[in-house]
Biotite code that builds the C-alpha atoms (Angstrom):
import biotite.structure as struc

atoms = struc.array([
    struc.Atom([-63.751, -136.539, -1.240], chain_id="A", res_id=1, res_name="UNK", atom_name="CA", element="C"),
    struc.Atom([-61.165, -137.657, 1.061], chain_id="A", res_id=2, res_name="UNK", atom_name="CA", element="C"),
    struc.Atom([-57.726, -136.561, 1.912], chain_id="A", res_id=3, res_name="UNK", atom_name="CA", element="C"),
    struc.Atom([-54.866, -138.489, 3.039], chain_id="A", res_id=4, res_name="UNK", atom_name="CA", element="C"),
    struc.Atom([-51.682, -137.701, 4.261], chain_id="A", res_id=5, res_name="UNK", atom_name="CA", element="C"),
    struc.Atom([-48.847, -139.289, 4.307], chain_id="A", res_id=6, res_name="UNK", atom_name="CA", element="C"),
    struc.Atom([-44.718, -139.199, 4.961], chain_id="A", res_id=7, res_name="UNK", atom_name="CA", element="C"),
    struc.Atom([-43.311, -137.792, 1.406], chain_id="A", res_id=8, res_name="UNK", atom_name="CA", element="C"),
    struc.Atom([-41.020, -140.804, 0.049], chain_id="A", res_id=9, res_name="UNK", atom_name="CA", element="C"),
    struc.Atom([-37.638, -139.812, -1.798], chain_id="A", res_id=10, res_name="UNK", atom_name="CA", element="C"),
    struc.Atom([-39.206, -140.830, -5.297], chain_id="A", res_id=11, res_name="UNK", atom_name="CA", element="C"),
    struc.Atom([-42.376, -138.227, -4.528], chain_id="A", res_id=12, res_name="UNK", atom_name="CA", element="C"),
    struc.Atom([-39.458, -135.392, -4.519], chain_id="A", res_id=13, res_name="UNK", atom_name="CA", element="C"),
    struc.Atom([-39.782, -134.396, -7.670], chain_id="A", res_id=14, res_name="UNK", atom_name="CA", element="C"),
    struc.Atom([-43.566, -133.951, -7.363], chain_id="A", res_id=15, res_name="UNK", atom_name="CA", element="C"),
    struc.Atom([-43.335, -132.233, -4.071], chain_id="A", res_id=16, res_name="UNK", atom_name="CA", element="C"),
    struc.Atom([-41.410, -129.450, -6.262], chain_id="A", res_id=17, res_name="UNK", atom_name="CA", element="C"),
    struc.Atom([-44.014, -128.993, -8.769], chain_id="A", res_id=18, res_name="UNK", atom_name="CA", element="C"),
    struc.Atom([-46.694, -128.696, -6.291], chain_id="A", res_id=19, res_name="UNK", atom_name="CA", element="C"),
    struc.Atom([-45.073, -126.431, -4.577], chain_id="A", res_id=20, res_name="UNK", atom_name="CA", element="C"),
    struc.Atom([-44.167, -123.948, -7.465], chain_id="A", res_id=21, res_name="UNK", atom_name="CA", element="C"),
    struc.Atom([-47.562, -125.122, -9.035], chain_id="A", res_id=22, res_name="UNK", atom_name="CA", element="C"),
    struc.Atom([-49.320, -123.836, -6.086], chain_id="A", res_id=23, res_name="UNK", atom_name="CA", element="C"),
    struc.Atom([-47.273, -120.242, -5.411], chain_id="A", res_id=24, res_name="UNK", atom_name="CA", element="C"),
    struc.Atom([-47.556, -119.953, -9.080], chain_id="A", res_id=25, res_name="UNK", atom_name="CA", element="C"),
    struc.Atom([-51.427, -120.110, -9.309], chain_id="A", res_id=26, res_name="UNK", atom_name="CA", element="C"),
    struc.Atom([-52.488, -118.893, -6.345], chain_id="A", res_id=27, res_name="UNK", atom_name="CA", element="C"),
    struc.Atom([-50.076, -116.586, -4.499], chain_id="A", res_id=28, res_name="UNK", atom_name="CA", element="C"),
    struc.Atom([-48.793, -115.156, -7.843], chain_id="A", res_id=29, res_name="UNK", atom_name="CA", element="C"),
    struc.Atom([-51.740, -112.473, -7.719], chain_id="A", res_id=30, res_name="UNK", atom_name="CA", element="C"),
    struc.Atom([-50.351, -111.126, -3.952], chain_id="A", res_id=31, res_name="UNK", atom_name="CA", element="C"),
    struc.Atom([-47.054, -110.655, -5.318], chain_id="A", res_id=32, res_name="UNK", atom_name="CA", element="C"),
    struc.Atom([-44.605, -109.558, -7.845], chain_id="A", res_id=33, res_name="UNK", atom_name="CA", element="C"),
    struc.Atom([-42.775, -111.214, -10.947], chain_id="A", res_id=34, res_name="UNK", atom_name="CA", element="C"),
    struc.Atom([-39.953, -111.068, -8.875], chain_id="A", res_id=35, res_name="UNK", atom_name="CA", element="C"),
    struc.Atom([-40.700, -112.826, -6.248], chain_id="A", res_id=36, res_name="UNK", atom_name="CA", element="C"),
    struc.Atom([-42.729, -115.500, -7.787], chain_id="A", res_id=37, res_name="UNK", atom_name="CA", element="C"),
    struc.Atom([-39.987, -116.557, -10.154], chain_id="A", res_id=38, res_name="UNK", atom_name="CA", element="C"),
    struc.Atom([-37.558, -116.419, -7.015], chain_id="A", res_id=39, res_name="UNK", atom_name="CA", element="C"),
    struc.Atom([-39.792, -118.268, -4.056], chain_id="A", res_id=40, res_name="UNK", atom_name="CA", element="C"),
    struc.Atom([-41.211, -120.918, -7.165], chain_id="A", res_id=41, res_name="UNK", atom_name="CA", element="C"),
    struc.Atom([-38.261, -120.957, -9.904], chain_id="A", res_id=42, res_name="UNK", atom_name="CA", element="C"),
    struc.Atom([-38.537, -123.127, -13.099], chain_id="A", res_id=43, res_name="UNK", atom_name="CA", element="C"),
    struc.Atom([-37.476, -125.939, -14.123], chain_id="A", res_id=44, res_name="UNK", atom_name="CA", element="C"),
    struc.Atom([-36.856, -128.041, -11.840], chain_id="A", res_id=45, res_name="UNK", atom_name="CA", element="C"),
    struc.Atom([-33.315, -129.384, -12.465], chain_id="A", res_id=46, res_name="UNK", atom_name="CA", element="C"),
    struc.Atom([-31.818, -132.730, -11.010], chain_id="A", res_id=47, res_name="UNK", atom_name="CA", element="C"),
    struc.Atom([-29.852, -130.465, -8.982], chain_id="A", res_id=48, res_name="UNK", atom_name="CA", element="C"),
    struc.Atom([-33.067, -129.086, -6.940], chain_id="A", res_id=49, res_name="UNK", atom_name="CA", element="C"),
    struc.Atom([-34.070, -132.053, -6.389], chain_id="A", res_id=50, res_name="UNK", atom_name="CA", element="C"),
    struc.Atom([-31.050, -133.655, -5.312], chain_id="A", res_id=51, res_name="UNK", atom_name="CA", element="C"),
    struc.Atom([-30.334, -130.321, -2.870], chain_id="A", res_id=52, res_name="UNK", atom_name="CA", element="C"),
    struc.Atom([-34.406, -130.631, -1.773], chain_id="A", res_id=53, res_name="UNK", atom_name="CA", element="C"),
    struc.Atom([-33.568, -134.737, -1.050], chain_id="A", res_id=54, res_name="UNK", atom_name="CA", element="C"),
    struc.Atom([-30.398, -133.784, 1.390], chain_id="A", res_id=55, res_name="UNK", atom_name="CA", element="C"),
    struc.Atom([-32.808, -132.057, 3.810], chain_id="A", res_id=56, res_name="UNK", atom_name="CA", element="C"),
    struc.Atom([-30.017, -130.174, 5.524], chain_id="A", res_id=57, res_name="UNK", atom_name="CA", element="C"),
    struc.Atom([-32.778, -128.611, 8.038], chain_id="A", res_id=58, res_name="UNK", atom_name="CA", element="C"),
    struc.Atom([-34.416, -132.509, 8.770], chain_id="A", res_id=59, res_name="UNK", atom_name="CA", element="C"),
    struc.Atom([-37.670, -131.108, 7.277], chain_id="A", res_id=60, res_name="UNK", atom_name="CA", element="C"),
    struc.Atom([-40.396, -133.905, 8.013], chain_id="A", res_id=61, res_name="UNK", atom_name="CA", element="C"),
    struc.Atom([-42.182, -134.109, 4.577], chain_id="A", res_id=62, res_name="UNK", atom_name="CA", element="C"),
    struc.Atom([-45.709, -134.827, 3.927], chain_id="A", res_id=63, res_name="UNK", atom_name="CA", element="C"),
    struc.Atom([-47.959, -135.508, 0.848], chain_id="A", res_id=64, res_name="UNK", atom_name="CA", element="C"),
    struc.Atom([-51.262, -134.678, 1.006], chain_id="A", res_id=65, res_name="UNK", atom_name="CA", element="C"),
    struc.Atom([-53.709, -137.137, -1.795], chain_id="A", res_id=66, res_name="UNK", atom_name="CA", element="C"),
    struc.Atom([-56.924, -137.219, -3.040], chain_id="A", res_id=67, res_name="UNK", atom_name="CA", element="C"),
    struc.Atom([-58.089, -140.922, -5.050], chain_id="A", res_id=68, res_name="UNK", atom_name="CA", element="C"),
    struc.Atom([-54.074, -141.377, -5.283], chain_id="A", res_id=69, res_name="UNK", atom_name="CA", element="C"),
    struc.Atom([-52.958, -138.311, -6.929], chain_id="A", res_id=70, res_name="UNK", atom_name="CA", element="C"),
    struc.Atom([-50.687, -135.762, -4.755], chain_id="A", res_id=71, res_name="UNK", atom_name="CA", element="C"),
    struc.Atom([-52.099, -132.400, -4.348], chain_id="A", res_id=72, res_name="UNK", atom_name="CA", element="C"),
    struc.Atom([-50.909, -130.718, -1.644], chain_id="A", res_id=73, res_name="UNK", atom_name="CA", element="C"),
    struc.Atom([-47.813, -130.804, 0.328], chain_id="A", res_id=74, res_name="UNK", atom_name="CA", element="C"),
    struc.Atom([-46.225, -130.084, 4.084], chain_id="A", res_id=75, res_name="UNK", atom_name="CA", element="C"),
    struc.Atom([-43.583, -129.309, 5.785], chain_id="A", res_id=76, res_name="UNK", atom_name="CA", element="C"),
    struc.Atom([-42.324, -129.279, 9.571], chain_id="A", res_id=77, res_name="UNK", atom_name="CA", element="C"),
    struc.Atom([-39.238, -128.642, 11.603], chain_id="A", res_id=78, res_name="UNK", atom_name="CA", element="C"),
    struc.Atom([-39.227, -130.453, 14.538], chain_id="A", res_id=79, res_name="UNK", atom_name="CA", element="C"),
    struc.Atom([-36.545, -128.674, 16.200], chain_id="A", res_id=80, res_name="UNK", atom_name="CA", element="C"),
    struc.Atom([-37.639, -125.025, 15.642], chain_id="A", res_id=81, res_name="UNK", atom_name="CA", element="C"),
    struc.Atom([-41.410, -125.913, 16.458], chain_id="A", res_id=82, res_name="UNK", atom_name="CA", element="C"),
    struc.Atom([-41.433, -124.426, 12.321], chain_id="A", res_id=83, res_name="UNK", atom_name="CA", element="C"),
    struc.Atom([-44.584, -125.178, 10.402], chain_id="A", res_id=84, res_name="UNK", atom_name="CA", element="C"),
    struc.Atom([-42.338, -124.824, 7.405], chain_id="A", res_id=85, res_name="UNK", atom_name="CA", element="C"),
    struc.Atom([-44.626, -125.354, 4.823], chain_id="A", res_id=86, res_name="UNK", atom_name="CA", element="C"),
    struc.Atom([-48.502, -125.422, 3.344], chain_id="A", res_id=87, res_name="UNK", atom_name="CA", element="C"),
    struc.Atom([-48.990, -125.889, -0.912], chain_id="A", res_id=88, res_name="UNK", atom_name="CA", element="C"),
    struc.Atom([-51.886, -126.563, -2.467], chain_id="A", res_id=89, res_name="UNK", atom_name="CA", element="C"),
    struc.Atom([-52.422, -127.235, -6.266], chain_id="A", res_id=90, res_name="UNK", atom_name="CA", element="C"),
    struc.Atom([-54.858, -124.624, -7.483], chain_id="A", res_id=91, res_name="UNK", atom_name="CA", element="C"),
    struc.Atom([-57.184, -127.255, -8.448], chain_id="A", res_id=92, res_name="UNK", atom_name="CA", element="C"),
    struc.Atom([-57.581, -129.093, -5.245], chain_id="A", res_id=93, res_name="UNK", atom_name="CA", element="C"),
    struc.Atom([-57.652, -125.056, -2.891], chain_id="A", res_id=94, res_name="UNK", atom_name="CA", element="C"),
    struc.Atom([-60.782, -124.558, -0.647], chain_id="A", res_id=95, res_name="UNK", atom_name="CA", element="C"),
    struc.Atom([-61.531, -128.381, -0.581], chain_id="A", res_id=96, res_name="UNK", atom_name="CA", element="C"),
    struc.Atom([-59.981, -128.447, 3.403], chain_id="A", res_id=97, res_name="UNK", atom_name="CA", element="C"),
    struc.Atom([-56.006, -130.045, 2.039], chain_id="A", res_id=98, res_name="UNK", atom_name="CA", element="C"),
    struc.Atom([-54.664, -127.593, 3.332], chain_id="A", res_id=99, res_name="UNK", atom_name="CA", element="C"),
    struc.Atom([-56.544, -127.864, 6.946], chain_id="A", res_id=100, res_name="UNK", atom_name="CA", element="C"),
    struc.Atom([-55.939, -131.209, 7.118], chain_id="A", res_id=101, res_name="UNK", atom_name="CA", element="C"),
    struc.Atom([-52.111, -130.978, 6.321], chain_id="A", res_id=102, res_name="UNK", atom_name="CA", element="C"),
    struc.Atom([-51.961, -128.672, 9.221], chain_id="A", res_id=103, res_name="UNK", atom_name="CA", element="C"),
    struc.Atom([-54.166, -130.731, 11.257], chain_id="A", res_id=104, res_name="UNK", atom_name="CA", element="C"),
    struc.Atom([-51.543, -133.424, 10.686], chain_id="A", res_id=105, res_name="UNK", atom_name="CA", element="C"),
    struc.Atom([-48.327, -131.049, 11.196], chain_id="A", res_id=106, res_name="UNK", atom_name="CA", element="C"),
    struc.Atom([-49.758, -130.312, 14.849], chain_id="A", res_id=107, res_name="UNK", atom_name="CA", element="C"),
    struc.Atom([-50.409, -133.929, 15.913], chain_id="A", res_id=108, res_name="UNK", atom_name="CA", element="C"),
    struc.Atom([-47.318, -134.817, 14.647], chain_id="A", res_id=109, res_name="UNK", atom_name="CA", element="C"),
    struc.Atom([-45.856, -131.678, 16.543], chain_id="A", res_id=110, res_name="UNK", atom_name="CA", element="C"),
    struc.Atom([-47.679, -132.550, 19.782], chain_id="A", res_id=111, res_name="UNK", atom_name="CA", element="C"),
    struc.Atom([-46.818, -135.959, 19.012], chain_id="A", res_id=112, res_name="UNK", atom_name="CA", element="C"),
    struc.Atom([-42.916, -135.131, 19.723], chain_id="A", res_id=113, res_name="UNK", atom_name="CA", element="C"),
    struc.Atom([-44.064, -132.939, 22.245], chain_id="A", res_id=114, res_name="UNK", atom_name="CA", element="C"),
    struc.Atom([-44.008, -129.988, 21.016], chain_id="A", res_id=115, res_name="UNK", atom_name="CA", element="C"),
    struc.Atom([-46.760, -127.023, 22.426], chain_id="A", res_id=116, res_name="UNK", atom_name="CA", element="C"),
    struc.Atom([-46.370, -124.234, 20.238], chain_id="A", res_id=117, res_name="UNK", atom_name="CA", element="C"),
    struc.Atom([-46.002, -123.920, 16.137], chain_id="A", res_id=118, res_name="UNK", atom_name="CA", element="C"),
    struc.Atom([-44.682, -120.998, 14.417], chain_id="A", res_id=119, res_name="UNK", atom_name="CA", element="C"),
    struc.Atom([-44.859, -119.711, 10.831], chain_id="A", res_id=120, res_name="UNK", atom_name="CA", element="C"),
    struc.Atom([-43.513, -117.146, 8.063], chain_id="A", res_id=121, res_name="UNK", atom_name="CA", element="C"),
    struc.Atom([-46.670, -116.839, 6.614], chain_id="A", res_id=122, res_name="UNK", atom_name="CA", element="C"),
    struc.Atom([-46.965, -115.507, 3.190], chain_id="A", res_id=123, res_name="UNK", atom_name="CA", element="C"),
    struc.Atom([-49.643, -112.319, 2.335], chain_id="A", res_id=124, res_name="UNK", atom_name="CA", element="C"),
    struc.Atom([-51.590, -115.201, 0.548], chain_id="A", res_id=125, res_name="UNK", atom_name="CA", element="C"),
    struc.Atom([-51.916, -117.756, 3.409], chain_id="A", res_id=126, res_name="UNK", atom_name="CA", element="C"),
    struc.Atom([-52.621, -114.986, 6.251], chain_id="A", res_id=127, res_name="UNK", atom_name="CA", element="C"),
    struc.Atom([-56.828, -115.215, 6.350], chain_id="A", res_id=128, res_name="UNK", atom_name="CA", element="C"),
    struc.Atom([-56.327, -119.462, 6.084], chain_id="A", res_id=129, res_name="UNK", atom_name="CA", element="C"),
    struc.Atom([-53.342, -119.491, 9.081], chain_id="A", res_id=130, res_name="UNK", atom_name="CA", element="C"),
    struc.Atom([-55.862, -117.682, 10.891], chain_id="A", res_id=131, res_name="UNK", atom_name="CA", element="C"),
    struc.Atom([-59.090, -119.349, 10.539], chain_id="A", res_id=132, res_name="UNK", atom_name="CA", element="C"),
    struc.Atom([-56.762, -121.900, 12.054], chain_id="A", res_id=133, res_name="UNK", atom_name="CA", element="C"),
    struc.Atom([-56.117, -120.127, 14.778], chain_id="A", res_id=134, res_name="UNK", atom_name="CA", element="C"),
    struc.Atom([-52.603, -118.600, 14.562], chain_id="A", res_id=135, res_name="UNK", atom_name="CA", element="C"),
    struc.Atom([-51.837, -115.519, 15.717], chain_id="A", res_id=136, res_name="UNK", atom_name="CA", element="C"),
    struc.Atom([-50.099, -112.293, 14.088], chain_id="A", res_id=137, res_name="UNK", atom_name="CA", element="C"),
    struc.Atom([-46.538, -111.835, 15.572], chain_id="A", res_id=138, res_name="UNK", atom_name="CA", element="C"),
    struc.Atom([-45.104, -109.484, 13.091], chain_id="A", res_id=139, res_name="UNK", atom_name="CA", element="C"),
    struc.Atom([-44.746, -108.677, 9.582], chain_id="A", res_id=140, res_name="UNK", atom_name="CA", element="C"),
    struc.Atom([-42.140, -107.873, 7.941], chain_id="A", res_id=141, res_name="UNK", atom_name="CA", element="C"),
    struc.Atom([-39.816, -109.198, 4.724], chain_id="A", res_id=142, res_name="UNK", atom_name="CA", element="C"),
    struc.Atom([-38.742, -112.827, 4.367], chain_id="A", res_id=143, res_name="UNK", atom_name="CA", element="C"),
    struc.Atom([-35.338, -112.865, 2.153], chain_id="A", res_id=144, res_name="UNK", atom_name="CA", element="C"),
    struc.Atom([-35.698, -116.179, -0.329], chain_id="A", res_id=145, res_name="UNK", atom_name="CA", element="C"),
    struc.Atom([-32.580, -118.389, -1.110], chain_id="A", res_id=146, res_name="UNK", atom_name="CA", element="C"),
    struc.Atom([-31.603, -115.989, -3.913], chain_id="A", res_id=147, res_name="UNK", atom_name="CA", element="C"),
    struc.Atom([-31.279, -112.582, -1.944], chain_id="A", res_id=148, res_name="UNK", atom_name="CA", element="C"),
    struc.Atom([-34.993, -111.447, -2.824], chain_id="A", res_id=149, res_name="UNK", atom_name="CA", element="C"),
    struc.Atom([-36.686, -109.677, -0.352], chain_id="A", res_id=150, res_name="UNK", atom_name="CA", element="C"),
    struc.Atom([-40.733, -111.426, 0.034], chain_id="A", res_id=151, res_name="UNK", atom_name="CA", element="C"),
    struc.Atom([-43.432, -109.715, 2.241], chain_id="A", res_id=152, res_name="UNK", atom_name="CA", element="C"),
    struc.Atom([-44.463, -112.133, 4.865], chain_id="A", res_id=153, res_name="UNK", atom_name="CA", element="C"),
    struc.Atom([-45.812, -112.471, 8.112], chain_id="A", res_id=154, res_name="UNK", atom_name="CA", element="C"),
    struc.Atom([-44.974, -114.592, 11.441], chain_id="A", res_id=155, res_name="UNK", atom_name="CA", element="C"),
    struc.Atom([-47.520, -116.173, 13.004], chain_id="A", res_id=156, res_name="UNK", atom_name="CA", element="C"),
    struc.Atom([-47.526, -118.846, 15.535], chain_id="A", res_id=157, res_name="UNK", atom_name="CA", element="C"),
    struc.Atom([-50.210, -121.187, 17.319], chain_id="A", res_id=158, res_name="UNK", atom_name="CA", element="C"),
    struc.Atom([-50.060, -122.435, 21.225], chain_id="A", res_id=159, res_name="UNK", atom_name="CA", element="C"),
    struc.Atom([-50.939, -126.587, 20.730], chain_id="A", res_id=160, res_name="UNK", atom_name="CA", element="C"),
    struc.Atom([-53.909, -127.621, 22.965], chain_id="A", res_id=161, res_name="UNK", atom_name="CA", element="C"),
    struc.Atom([-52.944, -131.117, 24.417], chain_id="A", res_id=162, res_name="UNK", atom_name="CA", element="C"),
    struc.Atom([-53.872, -134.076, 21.643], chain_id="A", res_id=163, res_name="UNK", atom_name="CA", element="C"),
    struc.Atom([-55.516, -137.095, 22.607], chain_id="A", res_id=164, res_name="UNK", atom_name="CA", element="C"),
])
């Protein structure tokens, strides 16, 4: 199996949705509440989210992660916060290193632009994997999603060794 990454394209929009929702919804659902789920991963997905997503108000760089052609896992990163911004997985495709080798690609990328340090609002879920990849614990604390709900979470951030 092998996993490639690339720049999302404005027709993969749609699908970067789903796998986002598809992955909060089967994964993280069982570290939090109904609540939050249907608040941090809301259905459907409308025209209007996905023309909002496509403005990219914060200049999000967007990636798509594949395996044999088919999207299954998605990133995120904000160049000028030094914000790993975001790490989904399909359910189907977890523990099969997508998610290690999106963030693989988010730090070159970040080191890239010059960049030495990564920071993250890590959910309860993602915790254990941010750290096998060695990020650190900052503090923990509540995240408040778009819609005013309060979501556990926990910043983390990374110092960037030098790439080749």
């Amino acid at each position: 199996m092998s996993v490639s990454i690339r720049l999302m394209r404005s027709e993969d929009a749609r699908r970067f949705l789903e796998i986002q929702r598809e992955s909060v919804r089967g994964i993280a659902a069982r570290d939090y509440p109904t609540d939050v789920i249907e608040a941090w991963a809301p259905l459907p997905i409308t025209d209007e989210i996905v023309e909002r997503f496509l403005s990219n108000r914060d200049d999000e760089m967007r990636l798509i992660a594949e395996i044999d052609g088919q999207a299954v896992g998605i990133g995120a990163l904000v160049l000028g916060n030094s914000e790993l911004r975001a790490c989904y997985v399909v359910p189907g495709a977890a523990r099969r290193g997508v998610g290690a080798a999106i963030v693989a690609e988010i730090e070159r990328i970040a080191r890239q632009h010059g960049l030495d340090y990564l920071r993250v609002e890590s959910s309860l879920t993602a915790e254990q994997f941010y750290r096998a990849l060695g990020y650190r614990v900052e503090e923990r604390g509540d995240l408040i999603l778009p819609s005013g709900v309060p979501m556990s979470a926990i910043s983390m951030s990374k110092q960037l060794a030098p790439g080749p």
